[in-house]
PDB file as gemmi writes it, atoms N, CA and C in Angstrom:
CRYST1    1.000    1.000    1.000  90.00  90.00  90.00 P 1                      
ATOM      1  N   UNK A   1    -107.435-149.564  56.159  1.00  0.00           N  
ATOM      2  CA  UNK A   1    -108.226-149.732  57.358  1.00  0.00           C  
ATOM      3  C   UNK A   1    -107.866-148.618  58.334  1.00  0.00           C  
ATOM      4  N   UNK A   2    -108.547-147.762  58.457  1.00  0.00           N  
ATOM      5  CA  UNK A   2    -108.784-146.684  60.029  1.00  0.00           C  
ATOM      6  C   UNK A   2    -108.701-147.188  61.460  1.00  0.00           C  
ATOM      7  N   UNK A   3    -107.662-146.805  62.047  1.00  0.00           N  
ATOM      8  CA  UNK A   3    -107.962-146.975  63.305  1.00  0.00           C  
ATOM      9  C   UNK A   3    -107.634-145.987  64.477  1.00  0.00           C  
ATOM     10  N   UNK A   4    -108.593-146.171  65.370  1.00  0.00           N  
ATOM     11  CA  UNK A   4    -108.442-144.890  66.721  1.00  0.00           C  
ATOM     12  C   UNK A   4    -107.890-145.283  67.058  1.00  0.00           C  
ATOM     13  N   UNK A   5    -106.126-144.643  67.168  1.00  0.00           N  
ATOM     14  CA  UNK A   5    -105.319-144.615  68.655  1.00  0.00           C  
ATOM     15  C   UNK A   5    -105.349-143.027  69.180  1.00  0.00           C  
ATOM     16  N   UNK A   6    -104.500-143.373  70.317  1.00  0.00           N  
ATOM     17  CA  UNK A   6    -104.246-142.064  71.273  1.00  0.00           C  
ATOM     18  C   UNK A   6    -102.738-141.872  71.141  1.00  0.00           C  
ATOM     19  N   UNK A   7    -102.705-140.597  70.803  1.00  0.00           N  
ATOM     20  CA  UNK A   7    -101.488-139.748  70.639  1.00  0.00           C  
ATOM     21  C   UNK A   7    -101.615-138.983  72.005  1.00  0.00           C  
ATOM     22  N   UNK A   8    -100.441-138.351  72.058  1.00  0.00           N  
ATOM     23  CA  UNK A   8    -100.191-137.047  72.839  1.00  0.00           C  
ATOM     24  C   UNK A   8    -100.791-136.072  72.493  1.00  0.00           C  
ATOM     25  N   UNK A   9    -101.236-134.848  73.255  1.00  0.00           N  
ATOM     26  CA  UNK A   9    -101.591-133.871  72.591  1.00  0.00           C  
ATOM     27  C   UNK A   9    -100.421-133.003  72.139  1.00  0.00           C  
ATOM     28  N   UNK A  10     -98.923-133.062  72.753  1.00  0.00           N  
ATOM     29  CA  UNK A  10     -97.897-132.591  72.256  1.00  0.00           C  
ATOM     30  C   UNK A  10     -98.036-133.083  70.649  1.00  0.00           C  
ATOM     31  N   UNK A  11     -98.030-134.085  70.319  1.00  0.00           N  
ATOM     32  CA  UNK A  11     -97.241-134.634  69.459  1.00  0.00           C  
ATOM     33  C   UNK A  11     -99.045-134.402  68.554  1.00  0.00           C  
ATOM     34  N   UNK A  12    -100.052-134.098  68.558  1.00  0.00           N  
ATOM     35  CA  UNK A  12    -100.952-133.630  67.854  1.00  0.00           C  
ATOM     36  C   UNK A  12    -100.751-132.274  67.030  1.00  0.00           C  
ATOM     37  N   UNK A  13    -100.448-131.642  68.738  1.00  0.00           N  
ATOM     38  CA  UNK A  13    -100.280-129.832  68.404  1.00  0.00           C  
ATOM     39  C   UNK A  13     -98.908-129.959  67.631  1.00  0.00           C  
ATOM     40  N   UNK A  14     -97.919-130.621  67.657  1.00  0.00           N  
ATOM     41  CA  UNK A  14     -96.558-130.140  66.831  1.00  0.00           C  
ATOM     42  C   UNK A  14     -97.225-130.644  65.240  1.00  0.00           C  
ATOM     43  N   UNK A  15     -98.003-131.703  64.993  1.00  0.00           N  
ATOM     44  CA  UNK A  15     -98.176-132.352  63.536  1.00  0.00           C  
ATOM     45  C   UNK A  15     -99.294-131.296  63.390  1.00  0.00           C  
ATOM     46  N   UNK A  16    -100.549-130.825  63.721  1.00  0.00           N  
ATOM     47  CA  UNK A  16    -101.165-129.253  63.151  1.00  0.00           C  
ATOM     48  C   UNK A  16    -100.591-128.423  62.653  1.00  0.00           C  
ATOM     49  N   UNK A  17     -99.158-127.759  63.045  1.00  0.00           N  
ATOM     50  CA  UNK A  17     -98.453-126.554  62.883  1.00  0.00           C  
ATOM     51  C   UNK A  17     -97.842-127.194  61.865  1.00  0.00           C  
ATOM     52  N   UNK A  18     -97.271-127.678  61.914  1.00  0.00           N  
ATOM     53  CA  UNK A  18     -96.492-128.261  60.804  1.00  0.00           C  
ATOM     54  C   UNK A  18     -97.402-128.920  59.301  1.00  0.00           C  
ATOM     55  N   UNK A  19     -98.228-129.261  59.932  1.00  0.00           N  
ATOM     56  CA  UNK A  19     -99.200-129.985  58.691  1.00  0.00           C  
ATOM     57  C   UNK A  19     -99.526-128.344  57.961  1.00  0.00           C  
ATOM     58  N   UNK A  20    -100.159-127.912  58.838  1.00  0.00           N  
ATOM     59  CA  UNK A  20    -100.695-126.186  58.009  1.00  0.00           C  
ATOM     60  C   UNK A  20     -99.323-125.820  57.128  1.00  0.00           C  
ATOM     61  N   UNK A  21     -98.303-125.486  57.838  1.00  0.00           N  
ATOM     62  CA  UNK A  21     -96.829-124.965  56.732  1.00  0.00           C  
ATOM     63  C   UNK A  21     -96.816-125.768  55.629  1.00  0.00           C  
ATOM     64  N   UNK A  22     -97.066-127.524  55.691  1.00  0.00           N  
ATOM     65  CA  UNK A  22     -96.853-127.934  54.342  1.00  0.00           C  
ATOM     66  C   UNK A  22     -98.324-128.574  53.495  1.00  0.00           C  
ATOM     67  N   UNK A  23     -99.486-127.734  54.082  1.00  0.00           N  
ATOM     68  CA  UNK A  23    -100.749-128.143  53.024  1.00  0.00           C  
ATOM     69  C   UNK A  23    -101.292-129.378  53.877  1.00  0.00           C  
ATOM     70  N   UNK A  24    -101.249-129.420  54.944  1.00  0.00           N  
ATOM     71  CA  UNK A  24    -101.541-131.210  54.995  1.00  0.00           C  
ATOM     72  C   UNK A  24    -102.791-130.888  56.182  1.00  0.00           C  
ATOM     73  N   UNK A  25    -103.656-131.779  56.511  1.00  0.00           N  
ATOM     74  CA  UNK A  25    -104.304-132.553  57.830  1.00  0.00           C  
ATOM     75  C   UNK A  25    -103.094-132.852  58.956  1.00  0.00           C  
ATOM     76  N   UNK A  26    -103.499-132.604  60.040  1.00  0.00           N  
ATOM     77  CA  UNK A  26    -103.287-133.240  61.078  1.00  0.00           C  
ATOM     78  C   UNK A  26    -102.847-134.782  60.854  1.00  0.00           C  
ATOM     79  N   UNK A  27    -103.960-135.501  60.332  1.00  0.00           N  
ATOM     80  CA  UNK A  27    -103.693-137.086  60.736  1.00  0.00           C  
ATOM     81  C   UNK A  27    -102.780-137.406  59.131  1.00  0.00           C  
ATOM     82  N   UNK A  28    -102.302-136.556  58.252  1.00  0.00           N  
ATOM     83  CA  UNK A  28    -102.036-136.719  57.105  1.00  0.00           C  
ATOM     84  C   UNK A  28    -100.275-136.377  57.284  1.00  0.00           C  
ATOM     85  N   UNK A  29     -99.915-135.414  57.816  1.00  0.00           N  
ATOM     86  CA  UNK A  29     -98.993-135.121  58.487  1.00  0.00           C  
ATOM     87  C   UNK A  29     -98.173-136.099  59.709  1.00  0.00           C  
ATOM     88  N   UNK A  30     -99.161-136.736  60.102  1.00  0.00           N  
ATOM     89  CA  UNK A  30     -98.508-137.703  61.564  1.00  0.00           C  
ATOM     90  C   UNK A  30     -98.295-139.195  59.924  1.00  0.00           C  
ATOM     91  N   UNK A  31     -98.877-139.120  59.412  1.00  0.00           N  
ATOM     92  CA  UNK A  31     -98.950-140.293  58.472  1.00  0.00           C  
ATOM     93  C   UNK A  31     -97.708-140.249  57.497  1.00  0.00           C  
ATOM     94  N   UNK A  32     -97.236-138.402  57.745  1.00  0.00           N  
ATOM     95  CA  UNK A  32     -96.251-138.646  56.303  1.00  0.00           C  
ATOM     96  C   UNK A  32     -94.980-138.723  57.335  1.00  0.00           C  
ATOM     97  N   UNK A  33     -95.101-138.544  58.767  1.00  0.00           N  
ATOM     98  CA  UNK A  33     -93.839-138.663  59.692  1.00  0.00           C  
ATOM     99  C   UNK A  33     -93.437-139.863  59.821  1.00  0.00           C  
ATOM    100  N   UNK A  34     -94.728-140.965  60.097  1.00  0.00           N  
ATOM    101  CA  UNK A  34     -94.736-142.254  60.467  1.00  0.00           C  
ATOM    102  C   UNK A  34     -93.757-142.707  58.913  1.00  0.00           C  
ATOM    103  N   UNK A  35     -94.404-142.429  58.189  1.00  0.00           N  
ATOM    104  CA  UNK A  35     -93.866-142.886  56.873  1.00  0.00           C  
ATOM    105  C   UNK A  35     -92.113-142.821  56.606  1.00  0.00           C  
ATOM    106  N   UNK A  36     -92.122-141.065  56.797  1.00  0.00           N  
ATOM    107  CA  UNK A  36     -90.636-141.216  56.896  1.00  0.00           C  
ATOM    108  C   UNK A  36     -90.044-141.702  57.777  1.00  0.00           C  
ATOM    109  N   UNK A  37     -89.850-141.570  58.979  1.00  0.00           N  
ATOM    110  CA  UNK A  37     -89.604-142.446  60.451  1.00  0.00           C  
ATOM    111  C   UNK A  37     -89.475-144.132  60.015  1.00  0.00           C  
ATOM    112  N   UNK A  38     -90.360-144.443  59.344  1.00  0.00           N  
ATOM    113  CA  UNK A  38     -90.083-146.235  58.937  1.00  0.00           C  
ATOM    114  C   UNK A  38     -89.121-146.366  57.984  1.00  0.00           C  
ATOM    115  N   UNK A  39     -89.251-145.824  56.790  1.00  0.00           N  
ATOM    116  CA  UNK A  39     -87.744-145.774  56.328  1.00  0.00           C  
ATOM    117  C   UNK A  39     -86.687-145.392  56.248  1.00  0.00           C  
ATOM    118  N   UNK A  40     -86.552-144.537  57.526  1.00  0.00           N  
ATOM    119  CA  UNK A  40     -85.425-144.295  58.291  1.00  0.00           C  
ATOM    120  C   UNK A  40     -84.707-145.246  59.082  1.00  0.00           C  
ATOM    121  N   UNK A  41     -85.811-145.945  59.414  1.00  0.00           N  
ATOM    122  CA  UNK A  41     -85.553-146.885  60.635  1.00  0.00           C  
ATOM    123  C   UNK A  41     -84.882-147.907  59.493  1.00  0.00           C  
ATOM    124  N   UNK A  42     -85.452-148.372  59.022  1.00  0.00           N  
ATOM    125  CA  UNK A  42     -84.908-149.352  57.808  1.00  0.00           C  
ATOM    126  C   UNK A  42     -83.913-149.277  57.016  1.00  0.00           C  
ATOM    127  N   UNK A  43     -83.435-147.704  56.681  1.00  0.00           N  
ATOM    128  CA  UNK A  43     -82.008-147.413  56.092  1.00  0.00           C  
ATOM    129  C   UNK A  43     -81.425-146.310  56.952  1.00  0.00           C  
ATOM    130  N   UNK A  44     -80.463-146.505  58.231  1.00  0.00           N  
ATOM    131  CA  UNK A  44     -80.236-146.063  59.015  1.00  0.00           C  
ATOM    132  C   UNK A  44     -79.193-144.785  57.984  1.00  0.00           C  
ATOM    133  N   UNK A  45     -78.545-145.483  57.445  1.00  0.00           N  
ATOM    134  CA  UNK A  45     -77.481-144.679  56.357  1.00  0.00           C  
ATOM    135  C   UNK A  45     -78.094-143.923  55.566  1.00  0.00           C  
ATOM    136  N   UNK A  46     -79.365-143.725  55.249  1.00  0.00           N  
ATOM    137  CA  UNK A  46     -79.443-142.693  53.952  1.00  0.00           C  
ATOM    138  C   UNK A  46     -79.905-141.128  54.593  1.00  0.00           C  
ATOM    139  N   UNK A  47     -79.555-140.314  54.373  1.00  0.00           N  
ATOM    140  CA  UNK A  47     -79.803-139.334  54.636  1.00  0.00           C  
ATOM    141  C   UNK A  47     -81.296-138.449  54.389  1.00  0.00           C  
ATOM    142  N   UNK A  48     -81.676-137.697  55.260  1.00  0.00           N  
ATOM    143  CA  UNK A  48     -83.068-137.376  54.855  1.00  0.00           C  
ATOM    144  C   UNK A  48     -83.659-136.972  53.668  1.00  0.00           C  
ATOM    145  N   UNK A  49     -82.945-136.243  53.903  1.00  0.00           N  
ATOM    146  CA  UNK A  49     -82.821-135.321  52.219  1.00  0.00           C  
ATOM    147  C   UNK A  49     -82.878-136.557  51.038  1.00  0.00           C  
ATOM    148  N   UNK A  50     -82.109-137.674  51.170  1.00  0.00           N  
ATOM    149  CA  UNK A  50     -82.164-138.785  50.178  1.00  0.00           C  
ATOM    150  C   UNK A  50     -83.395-138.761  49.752  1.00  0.00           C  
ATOM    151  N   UNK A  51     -83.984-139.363  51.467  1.00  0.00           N  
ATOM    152  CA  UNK A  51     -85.277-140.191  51.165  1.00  0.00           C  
ATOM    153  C   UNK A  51     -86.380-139.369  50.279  1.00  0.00           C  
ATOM    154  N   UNK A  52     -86.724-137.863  51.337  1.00  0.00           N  
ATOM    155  CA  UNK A  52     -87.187-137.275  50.642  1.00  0.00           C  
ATOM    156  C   UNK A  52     -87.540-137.351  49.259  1.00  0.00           C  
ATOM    157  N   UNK A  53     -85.963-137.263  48.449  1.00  0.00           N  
ATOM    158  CA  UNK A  53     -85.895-136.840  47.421  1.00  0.00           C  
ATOM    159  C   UNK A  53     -86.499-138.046  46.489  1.00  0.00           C  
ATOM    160  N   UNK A  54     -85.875-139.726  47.132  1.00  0.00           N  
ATOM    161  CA  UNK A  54     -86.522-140.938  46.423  1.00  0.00           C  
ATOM    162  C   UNK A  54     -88.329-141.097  46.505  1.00  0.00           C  
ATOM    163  N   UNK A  55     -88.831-140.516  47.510  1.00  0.00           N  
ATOM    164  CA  UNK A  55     -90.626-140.367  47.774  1.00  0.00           C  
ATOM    165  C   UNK A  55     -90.988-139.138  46.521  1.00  0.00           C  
ATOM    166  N   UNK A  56     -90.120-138.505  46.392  1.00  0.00           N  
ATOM    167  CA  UNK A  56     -90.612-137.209  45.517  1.00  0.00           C  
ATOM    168  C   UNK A  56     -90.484-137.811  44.078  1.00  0.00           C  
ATOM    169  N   UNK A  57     -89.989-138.788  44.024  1.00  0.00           N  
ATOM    170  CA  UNK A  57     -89.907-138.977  42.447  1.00  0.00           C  
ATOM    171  C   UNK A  57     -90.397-140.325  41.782  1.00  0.00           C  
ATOM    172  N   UNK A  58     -91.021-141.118  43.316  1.00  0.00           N  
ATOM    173  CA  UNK A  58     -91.561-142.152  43.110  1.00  0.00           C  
ATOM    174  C   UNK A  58     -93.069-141.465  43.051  1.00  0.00           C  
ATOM    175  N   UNK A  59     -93.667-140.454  43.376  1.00  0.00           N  
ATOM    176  CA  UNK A  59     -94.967-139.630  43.055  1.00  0.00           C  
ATOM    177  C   UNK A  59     -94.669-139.462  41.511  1.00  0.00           C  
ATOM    178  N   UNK A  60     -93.320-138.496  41.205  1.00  0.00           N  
ATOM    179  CA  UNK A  60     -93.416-138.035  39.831  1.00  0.00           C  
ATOM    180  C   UNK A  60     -93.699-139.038  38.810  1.00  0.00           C  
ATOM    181  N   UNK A  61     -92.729-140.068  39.166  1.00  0.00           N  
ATOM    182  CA  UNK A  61     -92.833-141.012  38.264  1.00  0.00           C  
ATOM    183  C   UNK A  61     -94.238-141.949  38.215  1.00  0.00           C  
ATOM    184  N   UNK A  62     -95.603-141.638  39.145  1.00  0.00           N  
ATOM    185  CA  UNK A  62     -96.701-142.120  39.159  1.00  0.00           C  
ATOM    186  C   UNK A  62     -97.247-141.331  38.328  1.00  0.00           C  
ATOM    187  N   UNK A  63     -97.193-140.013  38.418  1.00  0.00           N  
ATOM    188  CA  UNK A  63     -98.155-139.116  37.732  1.00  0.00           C  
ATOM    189  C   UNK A  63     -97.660-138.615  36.317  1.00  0.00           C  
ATOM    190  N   UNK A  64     -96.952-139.850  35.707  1.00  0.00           N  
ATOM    191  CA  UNK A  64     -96.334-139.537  34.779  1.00  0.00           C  
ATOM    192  C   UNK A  64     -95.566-138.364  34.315  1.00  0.00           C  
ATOM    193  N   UNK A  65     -94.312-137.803  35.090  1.00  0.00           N  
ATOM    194  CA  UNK A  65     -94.093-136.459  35.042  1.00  0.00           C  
ATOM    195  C   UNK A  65     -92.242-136.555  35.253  1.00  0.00           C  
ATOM    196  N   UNK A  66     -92.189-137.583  33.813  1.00  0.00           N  
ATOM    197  CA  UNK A  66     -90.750-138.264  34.462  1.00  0.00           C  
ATOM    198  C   UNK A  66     -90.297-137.916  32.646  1.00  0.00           C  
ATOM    199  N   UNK A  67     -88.507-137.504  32.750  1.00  0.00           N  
ATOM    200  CA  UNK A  67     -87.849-137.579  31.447  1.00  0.00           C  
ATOM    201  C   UNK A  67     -87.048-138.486  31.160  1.00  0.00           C  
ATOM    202  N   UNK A  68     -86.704-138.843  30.098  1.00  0.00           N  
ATOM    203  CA  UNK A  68     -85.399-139.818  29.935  1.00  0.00           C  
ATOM    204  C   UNK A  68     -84.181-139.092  30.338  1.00  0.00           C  
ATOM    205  N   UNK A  69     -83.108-139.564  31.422  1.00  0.00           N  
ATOM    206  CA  UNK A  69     -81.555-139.328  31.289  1.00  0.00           C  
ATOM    207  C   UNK A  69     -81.064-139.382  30.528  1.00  0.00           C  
ATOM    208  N   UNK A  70     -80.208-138.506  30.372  1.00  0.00           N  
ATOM    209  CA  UNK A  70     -79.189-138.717  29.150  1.00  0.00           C  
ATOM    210  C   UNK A  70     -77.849-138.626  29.782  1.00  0.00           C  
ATOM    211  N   UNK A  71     -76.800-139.900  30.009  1.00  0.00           N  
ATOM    212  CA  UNK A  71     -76.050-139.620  30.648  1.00  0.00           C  
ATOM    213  C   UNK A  71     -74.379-139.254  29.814  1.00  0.00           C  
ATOM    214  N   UNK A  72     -73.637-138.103  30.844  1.00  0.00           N  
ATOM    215  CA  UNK A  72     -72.469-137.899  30.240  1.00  0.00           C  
ATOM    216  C   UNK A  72     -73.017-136.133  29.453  1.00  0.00           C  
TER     217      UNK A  72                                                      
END                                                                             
């Protein structure tokens, strides 16, 4: 479901610049902040870089693009 709120225009113009450096929309960019920002908020302890890295491989592992470990 879509909905109109009101942002800042600060906080528009910083998610443009930034959306362009990583491929994204404007409202796609404020969406992938919101995103990280909530599970930040929720695991105060994990580090960004973690999360990152757990969103990056919960994609891979959608688009089927995952190997077996072999551990040791």
């Amino acid at each position: 479901m879509s909905k109109a709120i009101k942002l800042s225009d600060q906080l528009i113009n910083d998610a443009s610049i930034n959306g362009r450096a990583q491929h994204r929309s404007t409202p796609k960019q404020i969406e992938y902040w919101a995103r990280i920002g909530k599970i930040a908020d929720e695991n105060p302890d994990l580090p960004l870089s973690l999360i990152k890295g757990m969103l990056l491989g919960i994609e891979e592992n959608r688009s089927g693009e995952v190997s077996e470990y072999t551990f040791g």
